[in-house]
N, C-alpha and C positions, 0 to 999 in steps of 0.2 A: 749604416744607412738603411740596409735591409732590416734591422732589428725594429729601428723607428718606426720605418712603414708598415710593417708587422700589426704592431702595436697598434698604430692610429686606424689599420682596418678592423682589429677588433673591437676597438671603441666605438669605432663609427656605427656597426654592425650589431652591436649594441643599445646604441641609441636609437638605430631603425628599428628594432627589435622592440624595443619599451615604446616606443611612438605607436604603433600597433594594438596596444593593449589602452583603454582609454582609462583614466584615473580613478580608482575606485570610491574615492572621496574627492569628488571635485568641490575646489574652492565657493561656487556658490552652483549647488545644487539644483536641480528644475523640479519642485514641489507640487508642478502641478500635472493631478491626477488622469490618465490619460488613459478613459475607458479603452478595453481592447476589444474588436471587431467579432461577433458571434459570427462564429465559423463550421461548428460543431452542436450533433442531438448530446445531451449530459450521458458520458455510456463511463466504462470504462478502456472500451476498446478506442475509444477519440481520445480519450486522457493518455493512455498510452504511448499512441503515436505521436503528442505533442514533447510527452516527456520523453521519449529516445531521442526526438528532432533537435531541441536546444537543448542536449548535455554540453556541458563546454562551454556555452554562452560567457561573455566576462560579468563581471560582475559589477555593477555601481550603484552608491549609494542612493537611494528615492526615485528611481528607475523602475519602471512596469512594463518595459519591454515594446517592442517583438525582440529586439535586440541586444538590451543590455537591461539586468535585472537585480533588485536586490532579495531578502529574504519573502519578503510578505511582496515585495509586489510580481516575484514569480508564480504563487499560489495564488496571487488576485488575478494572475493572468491566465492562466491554468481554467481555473471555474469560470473565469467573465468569459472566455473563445467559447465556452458549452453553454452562455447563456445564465447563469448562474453568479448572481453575485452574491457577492462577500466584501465585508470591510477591506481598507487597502492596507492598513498598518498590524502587523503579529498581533499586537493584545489587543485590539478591538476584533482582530477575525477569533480568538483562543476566549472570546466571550460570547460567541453565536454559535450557531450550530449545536449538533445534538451530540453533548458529552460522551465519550463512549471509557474504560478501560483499559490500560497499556496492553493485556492477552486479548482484549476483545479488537485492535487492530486487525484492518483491513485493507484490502488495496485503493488508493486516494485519498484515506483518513488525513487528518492532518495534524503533526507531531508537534506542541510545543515547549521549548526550552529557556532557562535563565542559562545563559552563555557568559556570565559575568567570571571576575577572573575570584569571588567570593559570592557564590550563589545565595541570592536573599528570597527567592518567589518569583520576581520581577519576570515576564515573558519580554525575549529580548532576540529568539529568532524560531523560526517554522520553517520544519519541513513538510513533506508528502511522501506517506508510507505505501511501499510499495510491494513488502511481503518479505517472509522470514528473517527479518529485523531491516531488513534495506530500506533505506529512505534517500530521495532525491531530494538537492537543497542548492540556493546560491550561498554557496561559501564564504565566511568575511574572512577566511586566511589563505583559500585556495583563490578567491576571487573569480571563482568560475562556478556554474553549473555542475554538482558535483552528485555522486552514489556514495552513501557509507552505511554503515553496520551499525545498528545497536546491540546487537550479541557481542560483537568485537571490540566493540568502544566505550568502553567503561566512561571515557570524557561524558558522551552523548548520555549514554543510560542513565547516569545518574542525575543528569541536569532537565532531564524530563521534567514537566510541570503540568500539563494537560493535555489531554486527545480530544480532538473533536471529530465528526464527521458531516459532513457536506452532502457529497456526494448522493442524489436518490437512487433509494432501490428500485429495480426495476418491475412495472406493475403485470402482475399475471394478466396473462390472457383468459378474461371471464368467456366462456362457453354460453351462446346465444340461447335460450331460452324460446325463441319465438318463429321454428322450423315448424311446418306444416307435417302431421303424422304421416300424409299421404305423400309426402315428399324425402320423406328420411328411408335411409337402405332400412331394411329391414337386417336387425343384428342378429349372428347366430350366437349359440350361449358359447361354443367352442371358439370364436372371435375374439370373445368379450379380454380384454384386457385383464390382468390380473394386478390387483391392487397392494403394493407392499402395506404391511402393515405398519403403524407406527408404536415406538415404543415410548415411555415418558420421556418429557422434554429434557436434557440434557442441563445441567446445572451451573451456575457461572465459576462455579467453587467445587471439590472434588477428588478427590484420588483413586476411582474407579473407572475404567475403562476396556471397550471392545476394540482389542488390535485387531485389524486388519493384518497387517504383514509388516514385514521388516524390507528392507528395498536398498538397494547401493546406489547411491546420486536421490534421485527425486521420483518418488511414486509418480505414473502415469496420468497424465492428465484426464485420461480418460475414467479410470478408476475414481479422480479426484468428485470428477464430474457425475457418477455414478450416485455415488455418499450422497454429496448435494440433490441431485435429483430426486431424491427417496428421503427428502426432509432433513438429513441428519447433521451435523457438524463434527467435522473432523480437526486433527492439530496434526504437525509433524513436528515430530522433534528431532535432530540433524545432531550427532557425534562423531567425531573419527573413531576410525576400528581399521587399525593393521592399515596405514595412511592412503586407506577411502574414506569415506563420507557416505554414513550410514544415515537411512529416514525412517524411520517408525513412527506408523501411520495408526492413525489411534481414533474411534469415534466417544464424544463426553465432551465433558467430564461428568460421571454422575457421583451424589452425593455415599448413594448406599450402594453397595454391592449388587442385593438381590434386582437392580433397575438395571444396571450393565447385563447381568445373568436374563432379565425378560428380552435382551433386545438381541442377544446372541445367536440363537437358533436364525432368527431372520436373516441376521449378517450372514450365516452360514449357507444360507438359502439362496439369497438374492443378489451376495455382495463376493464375497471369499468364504470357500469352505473351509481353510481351514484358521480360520479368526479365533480367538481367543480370549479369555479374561486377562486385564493386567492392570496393576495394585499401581501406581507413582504418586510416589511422595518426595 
């Protein structure tokens, strides 16, 4: 008798369980498109916090959320909260926007794939790339809101089909022009700010480059933010060594040697003294 009752609590318990999760392909589906409410300036620091908020979400088919979501209508929903629209369906958003590169990825780009179980071309699901291969996506086998790896998932990697990007860049602050001479400090020359200089633009193709350093876990943000600041673009590239997880922080890629070699002394000056030249191929 106890064995029975056993039994029927775990089934019950079960069925409570799956009653919770709402059907990820429901029988007739609600098709219709339900703009999402601008809530958010387009930044990436708004993007952010929507994407830690719904991880986990469940997943269902032709769903744009707040609640439940499928591939493309998480990322329609994602850009429409900032204001920003985009198509609702993967292959009409993976035809807008401004094509970028699988290495030229960014944080917000957006990732698309033929997920087919015989890949033909076909765009069949989108994520949002989030950085050093991680991208956020609703899942059609996890059925949630999910983080995965293109470094680690050869599945995803190779079913890549196009990157786009959305997302705007944010506009410099132009410096007013129209201050009264008798109204401005008078600047001294020892004041005056010191101008790094720039070296040739860095190249999308390349096997020359100025290390910065080598780093356990992940270079400083601060550092990160350095690079940037001073024009330049950096990569990290992440290997294990002796079971850490090494970064080597790298500015390029330039085509020719002698163009890493012009920008080194700077890097030594104003970034890391002791940076380097380094050859990857």
């Amino acid at each position: 008798m106890k064995q029975h009752l056993s039994h029927f609590v775990v089934v019950l318990l079960l069925l409570l369980l799956a009653g919770c999760k709402p059907d990820p392909h429901p029988a007739n589906p609600d098709y219709t498109v339900k703009k999402p409410t601008v809530k958010y300036q387009p930044s990436k620091e708004n993007l952010d916090k929507m994407v830690k908020e719904l991880q986990g979400r469940p997943y269902v088919w032709a769903e744009e959320g707040p609640d439940h979501f499928d591939c493309s209508g998480f990322t329609y929903y994602l850009y429409g909260s900032m204001g920003i629209e985009i198509p609702r369906v993967a292959r009409e958003q993976a035809k807008n926007g401004n094509e970028i590169k699988l290495h030229e990825l960014a944080y917000g780009d957006l990732i698309f794939f033929d997920t087919e179980e015989t890949p033909k071309g076909k765009i069949t699901h989108v994520g949002l790339y989030l950085g050093n291969g991680w991208f956020t996506h609703a899942s059609t086998t996890k059925y949630e809101i999910v983080y995965s790896n293109l470094n680690t998932s050869p599945y995803y990697k190779k079913r890549v089909r196009i990157c786009k990007r959305y997302l705007p860049e944010p506009q410099e602050r132009i410096a007013r022009n129209d201050v009264k001479p008798w109204k401005a400090k008078k600047v001294r020359k020892e004041d005056t700010p010191r101008i790094m200089p720039r070296a040739k633009e860095a190249s999308v193709v390349g096997n020359y480059y100025v290390q910065v350093g080598s780093f356990e876990g992940k270079p400083k943000a601060s550092l990160l933010a350095k690079i940037t600041r001073a024009g330049y673009h950096y990569k990290v590239i992440q290997f294990p060594h002796k079971e850490k997880q090494i970064s080597k922080l790298l500015i390029g890629p330039y085509r020719q040697r002698a163009d890493a070699v012009a920008l080194l002394e700077t890097v030594r000056t104003h970034i890391q003294k002791d940076a380097f030249i380094a050859e990857i191929r």
